[in-house]
N, CA, C and O atoms as a Maestro MAE file, in Angstrom:
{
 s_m_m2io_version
 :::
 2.0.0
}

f_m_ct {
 s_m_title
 :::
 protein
 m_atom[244] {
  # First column is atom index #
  i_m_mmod_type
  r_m_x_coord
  r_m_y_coord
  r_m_z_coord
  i_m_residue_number
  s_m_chain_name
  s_m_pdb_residue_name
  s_m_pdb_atom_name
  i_m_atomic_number
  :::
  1 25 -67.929 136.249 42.743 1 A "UNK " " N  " 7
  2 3 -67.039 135.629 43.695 1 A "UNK " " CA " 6
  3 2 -65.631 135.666 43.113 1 A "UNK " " C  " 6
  4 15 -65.222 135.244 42.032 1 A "UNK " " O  " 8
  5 25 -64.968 136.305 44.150 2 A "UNK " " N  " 7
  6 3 -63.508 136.181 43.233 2 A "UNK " " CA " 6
  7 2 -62.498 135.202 44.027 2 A "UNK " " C  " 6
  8 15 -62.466 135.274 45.256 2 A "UNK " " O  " 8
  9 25 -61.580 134.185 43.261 3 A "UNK " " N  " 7
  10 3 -60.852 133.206 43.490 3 A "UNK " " CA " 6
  11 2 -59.191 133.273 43.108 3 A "UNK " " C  " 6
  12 15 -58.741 133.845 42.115 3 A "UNK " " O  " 8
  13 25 -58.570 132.712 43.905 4 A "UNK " " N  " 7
  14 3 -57.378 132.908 43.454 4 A "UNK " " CA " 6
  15 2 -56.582 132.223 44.064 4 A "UNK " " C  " 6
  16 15 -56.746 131.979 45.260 4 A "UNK " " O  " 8
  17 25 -55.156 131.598 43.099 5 A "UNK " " N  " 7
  18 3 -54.674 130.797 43.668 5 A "UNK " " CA " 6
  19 2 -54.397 130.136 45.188 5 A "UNK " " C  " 6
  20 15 -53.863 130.742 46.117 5 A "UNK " " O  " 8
  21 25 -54.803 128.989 45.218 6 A "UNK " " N  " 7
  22 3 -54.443 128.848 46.735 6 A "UNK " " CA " 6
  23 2 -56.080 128.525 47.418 6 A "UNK " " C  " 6
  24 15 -56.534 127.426 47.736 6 A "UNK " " O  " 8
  25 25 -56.352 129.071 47.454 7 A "UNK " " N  " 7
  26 3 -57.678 128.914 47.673 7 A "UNK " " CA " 6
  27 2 -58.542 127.769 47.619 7 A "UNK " " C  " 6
  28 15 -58.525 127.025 46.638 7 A "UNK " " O  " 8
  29 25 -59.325 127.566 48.641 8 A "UNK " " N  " 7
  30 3 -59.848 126.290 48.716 8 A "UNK " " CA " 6
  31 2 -61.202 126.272 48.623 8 A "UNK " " C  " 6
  32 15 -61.927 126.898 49.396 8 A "UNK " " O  " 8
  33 25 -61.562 125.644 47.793 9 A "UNK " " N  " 7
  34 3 -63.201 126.222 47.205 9 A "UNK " " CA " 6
  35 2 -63.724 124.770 47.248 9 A "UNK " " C  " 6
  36 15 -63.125 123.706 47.092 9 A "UNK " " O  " 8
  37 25 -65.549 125.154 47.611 10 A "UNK " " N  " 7
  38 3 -66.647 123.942 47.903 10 A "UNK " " CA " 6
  39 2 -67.092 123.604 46.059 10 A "UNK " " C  " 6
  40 15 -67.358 124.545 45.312 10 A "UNK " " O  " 8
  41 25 -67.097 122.480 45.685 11 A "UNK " " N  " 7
  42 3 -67.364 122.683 43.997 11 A "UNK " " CA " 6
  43 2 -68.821 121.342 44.489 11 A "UNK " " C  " 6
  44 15 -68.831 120.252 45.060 11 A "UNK " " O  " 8
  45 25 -69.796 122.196 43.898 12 A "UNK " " N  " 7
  46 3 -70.867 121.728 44.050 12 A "UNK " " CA " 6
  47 2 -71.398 120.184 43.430 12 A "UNK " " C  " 6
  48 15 -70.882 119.824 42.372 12 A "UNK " " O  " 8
  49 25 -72.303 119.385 44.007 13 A "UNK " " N  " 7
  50 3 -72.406 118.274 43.614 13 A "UNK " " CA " 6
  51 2 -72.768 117.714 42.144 13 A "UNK " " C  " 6
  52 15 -73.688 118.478 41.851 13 A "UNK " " O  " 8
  53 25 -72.635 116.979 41.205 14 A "UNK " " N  " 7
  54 3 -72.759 116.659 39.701 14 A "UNK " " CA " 6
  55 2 -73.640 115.479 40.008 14 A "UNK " " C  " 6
  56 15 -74.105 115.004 41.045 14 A "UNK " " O  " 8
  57 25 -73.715 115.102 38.404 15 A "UNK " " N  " 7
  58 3 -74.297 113.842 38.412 15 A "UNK " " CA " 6
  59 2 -73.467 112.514 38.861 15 A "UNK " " C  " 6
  60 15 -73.876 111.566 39.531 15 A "UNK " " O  " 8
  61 25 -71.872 112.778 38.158 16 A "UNK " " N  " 7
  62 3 -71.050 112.000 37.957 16 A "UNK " " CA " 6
  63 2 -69.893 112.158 39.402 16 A "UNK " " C  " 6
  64 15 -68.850 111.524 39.555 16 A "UNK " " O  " 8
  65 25 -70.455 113.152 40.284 17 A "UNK " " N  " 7
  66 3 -69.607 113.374 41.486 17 A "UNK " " CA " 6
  67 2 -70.471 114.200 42.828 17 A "UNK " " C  " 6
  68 15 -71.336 115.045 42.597 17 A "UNK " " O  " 8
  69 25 -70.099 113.820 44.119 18 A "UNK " " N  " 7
  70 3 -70.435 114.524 45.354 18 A "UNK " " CA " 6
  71 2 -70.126 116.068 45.424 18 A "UNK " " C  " 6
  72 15 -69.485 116.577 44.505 18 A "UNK " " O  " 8
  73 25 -70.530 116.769 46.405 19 A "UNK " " N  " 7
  74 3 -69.799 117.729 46.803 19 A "UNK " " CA " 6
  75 2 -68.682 118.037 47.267 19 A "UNK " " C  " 6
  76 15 -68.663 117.661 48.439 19 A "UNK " " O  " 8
  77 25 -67.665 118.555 46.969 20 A "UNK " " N  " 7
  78 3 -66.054 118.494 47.724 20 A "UNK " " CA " 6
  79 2 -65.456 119.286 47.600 20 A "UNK " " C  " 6
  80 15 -65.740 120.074 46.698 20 A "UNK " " O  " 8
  81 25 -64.348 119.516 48.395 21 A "UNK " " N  " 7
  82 3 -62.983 120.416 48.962 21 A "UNK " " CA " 6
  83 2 -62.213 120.505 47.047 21 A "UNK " " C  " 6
  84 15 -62.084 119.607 46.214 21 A "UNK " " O  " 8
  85 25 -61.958 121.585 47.003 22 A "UNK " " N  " 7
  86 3 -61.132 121.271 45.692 22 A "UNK " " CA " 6
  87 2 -60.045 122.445 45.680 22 A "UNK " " C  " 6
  88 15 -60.423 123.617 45.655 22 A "UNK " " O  " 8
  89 25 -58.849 122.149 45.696 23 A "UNK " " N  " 7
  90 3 -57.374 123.523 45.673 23 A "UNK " " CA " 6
  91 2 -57.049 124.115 44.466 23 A "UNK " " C  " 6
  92 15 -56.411 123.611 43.542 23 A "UNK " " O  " 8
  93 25 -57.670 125.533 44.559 24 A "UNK " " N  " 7
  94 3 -57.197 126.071 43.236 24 A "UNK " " CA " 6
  95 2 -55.350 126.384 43.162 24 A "UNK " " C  " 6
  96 15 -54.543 127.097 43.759 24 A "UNK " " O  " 8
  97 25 -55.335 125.604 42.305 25 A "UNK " " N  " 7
  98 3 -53.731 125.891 42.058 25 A "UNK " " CA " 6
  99 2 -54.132 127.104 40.635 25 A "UNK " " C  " 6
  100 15 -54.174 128.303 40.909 25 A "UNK " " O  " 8
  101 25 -54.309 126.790 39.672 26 A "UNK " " N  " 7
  102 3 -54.598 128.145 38.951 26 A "UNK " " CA " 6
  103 2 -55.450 128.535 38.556 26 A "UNK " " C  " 6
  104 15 -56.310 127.669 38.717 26 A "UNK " " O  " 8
  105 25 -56.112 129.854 37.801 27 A "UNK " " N  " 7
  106 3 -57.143 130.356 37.805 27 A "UNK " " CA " 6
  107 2 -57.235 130.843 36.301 27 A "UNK " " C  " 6
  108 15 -56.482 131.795 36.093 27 A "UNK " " O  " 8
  109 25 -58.011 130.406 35.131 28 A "UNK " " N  " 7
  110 3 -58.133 130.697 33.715 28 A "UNK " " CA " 6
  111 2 -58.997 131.652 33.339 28 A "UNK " " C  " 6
  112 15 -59.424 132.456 34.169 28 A "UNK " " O  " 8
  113 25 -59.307 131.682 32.253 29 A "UNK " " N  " 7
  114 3 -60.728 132.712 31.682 29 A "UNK " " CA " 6
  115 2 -62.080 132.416 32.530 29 A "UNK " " C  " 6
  116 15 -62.892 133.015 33.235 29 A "UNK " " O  " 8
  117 25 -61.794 131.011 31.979 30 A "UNK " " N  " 7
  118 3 -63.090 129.998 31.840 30 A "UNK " " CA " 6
  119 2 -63.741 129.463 33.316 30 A "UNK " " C  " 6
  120 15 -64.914 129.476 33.690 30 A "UNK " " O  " 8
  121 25 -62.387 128.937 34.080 31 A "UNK " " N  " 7
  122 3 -62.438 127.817 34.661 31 A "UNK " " CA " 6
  123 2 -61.450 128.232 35.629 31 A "UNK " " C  " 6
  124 15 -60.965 129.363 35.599 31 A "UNK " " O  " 8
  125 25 -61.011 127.034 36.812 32 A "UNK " " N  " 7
  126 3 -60.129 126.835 37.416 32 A "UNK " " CA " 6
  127 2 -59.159 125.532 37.622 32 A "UNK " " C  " 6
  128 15 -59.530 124.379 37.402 32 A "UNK " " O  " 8
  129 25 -57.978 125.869 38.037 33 A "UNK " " N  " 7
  130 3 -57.451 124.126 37.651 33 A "UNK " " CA " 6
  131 2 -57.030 123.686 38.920 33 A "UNK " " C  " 6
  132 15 -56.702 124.593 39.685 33 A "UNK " " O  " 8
  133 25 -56.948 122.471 39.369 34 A "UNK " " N  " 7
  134 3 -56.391 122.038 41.006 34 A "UNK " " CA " 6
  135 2 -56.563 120.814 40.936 34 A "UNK " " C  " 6
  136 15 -56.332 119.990 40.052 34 A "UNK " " O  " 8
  137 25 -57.169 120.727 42.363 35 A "UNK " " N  " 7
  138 3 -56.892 118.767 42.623 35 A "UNK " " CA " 6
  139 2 -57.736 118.818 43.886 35 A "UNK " " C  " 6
  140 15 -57.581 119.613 44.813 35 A "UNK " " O  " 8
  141 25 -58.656 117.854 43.793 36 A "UNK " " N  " 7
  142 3 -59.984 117.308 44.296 36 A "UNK " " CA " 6
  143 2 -59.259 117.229 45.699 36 A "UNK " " C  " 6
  144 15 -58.204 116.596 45.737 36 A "UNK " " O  " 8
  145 25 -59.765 117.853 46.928 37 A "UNK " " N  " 7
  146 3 -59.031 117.270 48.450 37 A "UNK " " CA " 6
  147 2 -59.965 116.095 49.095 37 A "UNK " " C  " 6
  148 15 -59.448 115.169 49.720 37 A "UNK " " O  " 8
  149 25 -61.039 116.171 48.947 38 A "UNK " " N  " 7
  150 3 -62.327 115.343 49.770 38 A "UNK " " CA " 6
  151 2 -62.957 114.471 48.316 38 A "UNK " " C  " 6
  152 15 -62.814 114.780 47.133 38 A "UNK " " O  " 8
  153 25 -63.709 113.256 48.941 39 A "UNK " " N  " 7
  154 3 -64.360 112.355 48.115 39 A "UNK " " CA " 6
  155 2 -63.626 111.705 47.636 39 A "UNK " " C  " 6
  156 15 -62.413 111.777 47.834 39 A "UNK " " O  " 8
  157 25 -64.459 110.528 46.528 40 A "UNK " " N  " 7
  158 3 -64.364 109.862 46.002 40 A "UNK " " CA " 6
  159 2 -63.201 110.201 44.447 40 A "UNK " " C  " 6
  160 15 -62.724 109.376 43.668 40 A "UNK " " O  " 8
  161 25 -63.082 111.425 44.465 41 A "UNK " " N  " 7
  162 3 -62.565 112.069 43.722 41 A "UNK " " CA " 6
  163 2 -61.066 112.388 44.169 41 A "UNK " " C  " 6
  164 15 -60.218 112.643 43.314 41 A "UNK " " O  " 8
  165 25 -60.704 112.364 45.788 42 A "UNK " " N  " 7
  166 3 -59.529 113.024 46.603 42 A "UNK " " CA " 6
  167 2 -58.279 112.876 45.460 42 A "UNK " " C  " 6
  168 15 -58.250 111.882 44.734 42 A "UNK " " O  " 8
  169 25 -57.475 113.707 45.378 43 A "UNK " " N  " 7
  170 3 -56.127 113.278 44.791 43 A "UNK " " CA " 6
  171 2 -55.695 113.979 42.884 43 A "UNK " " C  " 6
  172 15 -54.633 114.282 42.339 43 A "UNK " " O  " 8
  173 25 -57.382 113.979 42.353 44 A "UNK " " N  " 7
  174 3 -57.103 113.722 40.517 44 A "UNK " " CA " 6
  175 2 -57.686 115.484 40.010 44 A "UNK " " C  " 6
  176 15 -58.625 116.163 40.425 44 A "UNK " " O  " 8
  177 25 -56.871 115.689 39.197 45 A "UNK " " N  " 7
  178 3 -56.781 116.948 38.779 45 A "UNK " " CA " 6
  179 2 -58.033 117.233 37.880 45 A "UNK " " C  " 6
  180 15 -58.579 116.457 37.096 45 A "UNK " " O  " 8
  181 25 -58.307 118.326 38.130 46 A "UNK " " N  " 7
  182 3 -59.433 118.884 37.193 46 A "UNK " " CA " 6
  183 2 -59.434 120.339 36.802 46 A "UNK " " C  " 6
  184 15 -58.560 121.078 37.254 46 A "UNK " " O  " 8
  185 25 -60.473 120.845 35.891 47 A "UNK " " N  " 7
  186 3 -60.989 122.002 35.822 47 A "UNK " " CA " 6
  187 2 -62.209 122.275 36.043 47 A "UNK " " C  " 6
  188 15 -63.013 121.752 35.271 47 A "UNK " " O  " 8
  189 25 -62.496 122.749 36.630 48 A "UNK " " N  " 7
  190 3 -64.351 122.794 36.977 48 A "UNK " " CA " 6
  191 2 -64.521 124.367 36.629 48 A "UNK " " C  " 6
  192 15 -63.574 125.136 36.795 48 A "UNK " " O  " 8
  193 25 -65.840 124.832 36.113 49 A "UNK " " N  " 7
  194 3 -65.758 126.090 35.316 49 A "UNK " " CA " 6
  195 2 -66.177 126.683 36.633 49 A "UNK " " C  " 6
  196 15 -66.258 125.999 37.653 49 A "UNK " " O  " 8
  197 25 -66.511 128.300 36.579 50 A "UNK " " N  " 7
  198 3 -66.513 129.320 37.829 50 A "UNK " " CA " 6
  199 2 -67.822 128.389 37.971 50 A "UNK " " C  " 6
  200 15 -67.409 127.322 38.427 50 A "UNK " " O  " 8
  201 25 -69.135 128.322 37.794 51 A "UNK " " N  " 7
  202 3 -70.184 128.283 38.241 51 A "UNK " " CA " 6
  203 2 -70.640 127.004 38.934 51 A "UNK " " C  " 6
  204 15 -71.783 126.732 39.302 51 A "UNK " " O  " 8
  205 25 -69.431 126.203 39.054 52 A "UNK " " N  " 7
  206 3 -69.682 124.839 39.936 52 A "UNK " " CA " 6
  207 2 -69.038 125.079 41.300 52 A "UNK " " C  " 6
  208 15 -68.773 124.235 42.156 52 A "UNK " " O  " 8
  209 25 -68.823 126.499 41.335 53 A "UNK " " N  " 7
  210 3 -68.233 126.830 42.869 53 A "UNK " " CA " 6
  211 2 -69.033 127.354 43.598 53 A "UNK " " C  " 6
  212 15 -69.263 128.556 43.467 53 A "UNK " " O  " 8
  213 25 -69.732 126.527 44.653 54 A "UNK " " N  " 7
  214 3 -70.395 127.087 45.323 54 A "UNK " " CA " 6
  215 2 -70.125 128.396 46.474 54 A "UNK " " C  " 6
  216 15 -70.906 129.330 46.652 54 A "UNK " " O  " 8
  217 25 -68.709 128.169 47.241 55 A "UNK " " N  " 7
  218 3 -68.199 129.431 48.200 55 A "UNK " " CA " 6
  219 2 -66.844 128.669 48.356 55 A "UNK " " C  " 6
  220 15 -66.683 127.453 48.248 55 A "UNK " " O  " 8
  221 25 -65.911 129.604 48.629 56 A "UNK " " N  " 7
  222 3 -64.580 129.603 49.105 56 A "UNK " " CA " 6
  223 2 -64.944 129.193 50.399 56 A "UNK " " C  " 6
  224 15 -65.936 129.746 50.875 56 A "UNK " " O  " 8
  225 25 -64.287 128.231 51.165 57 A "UNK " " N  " 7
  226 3 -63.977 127.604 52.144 57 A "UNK " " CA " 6
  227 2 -62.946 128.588 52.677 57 A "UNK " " C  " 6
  228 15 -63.306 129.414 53.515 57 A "UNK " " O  " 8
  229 25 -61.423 128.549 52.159 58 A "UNK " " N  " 7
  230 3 -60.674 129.010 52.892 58 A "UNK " " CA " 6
  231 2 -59.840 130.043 51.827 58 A "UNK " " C  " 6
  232 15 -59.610 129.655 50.682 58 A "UNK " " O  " 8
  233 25 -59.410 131.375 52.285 59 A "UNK " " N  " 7
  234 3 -58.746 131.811 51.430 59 A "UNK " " CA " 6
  235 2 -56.936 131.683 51.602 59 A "UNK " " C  " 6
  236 15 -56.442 131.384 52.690 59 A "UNK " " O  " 8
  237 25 -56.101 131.952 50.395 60 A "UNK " " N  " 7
  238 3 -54.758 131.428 50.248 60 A "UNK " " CA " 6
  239 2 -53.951 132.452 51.316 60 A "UNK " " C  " 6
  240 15 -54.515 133.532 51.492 60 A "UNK " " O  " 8
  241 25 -53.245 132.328 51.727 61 A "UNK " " N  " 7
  242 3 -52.370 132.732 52.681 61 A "UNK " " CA " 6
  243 2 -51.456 133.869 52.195 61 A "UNK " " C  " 6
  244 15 -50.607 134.344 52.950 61 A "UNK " " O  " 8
  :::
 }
 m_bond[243] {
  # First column is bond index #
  i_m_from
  i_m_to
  i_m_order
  :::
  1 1 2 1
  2 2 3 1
  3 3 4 2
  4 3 5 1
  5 5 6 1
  6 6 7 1
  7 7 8 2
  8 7 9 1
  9 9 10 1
  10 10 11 1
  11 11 12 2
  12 11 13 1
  13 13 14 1
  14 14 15 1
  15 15 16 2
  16 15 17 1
  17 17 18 1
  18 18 19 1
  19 19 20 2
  20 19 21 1
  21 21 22 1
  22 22 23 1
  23 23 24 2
  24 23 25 1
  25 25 26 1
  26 26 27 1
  27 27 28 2
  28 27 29 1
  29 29 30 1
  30 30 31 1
  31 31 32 2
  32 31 33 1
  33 33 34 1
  34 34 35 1
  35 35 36 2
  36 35 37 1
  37 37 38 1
  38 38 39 1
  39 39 40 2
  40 39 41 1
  41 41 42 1
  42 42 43 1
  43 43 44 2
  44 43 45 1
  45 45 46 1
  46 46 47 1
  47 47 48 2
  48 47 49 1
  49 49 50 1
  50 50 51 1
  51 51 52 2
  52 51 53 1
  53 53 54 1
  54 54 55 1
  55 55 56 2
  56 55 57 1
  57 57 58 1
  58 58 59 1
  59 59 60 2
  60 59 61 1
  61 61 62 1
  62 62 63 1
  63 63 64 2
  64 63 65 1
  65 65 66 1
  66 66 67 1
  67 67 68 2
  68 67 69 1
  69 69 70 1
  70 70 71 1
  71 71 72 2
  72 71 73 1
  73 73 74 1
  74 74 75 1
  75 75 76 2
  76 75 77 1
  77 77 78 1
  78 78 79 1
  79 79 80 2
  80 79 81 1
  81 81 82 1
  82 82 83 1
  83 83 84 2
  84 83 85 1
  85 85 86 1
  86 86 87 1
  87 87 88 2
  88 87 89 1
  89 89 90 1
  90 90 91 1
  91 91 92 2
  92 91 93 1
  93 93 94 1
  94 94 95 1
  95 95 96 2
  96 95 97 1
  97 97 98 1
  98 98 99 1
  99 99 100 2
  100 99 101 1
  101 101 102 1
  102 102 103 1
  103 103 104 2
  104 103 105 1
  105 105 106 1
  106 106 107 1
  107 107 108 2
  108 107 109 1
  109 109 110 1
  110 110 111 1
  111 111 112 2
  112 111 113 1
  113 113 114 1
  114 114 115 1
  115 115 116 2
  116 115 117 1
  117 117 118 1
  118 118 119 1
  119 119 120 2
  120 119 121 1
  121 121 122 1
  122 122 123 1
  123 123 124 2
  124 123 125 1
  125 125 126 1
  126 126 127 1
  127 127 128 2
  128 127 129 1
  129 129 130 1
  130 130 131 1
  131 131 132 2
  132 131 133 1
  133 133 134 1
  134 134 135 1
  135 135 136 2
  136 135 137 1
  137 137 138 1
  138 138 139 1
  139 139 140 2
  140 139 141 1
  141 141 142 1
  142 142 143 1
  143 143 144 2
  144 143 145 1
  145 145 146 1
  146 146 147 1
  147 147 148 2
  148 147 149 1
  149 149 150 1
  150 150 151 1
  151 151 152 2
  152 151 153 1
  153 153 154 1
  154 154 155 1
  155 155 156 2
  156 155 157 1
  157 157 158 1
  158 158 159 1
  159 159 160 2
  160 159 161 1
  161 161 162 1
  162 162 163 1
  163 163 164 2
  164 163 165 1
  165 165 166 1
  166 166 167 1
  167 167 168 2
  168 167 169 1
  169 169 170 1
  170 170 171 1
  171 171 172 2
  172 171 173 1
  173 173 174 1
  174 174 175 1
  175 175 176 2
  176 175 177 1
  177 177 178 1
  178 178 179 1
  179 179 180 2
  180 179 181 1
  181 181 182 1
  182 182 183 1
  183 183 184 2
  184 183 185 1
  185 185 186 1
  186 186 187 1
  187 187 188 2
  188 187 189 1
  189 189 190 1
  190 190 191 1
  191 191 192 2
  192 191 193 1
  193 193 194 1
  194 194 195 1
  195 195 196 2
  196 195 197 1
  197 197 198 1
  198 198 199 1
  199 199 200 2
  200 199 201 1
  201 201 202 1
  202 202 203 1
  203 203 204 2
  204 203 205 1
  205 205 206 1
  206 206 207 1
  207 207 208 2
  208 207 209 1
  209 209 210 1
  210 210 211 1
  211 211 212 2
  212 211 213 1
  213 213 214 1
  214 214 215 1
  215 215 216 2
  216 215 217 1
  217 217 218 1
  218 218 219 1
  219 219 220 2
  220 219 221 1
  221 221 222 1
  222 222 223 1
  223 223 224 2
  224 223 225 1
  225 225 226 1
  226 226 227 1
  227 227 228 2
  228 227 229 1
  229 229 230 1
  230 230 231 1
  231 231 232 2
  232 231 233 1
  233 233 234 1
  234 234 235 1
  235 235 236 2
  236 235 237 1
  237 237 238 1
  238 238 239 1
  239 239 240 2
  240 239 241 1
  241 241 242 1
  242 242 243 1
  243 243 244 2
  :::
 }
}
């Protein structure tokens, strides 16, 4: 699956979190970096590695 800035990707459910909307603002080796849009999570920045992405929702413009 390839991702790239802008992009709005489904990041699959954890122990410690739901399933949710998350905006890749940038894209690393490892991982990706953005900010949670949906849940309990809405608003707080993270990195979630490639394999907690379940499918791109929407691609960047």
């Amino acid at each position: 699956m390839q991702v790239q800035e802008g992009d709005i990707v489904v990041i699959r459910a954890g122990e410690d979190w739901p399933e949710h909307l998350f905006r890749v603002d940038w894209v690393f080796d490892d991982c990706v970096g953005g900010y949670s849009l949906t849940g309990p999570l809405a608003g707080e920045y993270g990195e979630p590695e490639f394999d907690l992405i379940l499918k791109v929702q929407s691609k960047a413009d």
